[in-house]
C-alpha positions, 0 to 999 in steps of 0.5 A, spaced: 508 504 529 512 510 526 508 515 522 511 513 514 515 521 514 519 518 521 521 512 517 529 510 517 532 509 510 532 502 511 525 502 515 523 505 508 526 500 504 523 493 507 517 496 506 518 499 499 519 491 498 512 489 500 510 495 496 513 491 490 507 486 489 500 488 489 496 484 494 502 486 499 501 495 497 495 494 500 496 490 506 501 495 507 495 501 506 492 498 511 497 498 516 498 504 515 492 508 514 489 509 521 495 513 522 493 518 516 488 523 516 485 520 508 485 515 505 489 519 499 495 521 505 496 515 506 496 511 498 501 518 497 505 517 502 506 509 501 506 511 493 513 516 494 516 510 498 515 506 492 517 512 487 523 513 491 526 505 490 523 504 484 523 510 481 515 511 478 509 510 481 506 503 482 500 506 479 497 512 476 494 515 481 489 514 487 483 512 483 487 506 480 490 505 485 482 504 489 480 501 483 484 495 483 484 495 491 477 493 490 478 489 484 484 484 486 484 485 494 477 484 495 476 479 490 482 475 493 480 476 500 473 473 499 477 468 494 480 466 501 474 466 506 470 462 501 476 456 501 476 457 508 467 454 508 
């Protein structure tokens, strides 16, 4: 996999895509951060992708954006194992 900075326009834009909804910014956060140094590299990274295609942040900055990681994508993960039982 492709560091974010090595992406074509188009590469870029089927991610900025997924970006667009919550839950799938943090699956896409996921993909990618084993391949930065931080986890704030990574959600800066993914956030100038977002900026570039949508023209403002997806959120205000890295603690919100943790903040509601925790908040909705833990709680729909746990969500989803519970329906599994």
């Amino acid at each position: 996999m492709k560091k974010l900075q090595d992406l074509t326009y188009n590469e870029k834009l089927k991610i900025a895509l997924k970006l667009k909804d919550s839950y799938s910014f943090f699956l896409v956060y996921f993909e990618f951060l084993p391949k930065h140094k931080t986890q704030k590299d990574c959600y800066t990274e993914l956030n100038s992708i977002y900026i570039e295609f949508f023209g403002s942040d997806k959120y205000k900055n890295f603690d919100s954006f943790r903040a509601c990681m925790y908040r909705d994508y833990f709680r729909k993960t746990k969500n989803q194992n519970n329906d599994k039982k």
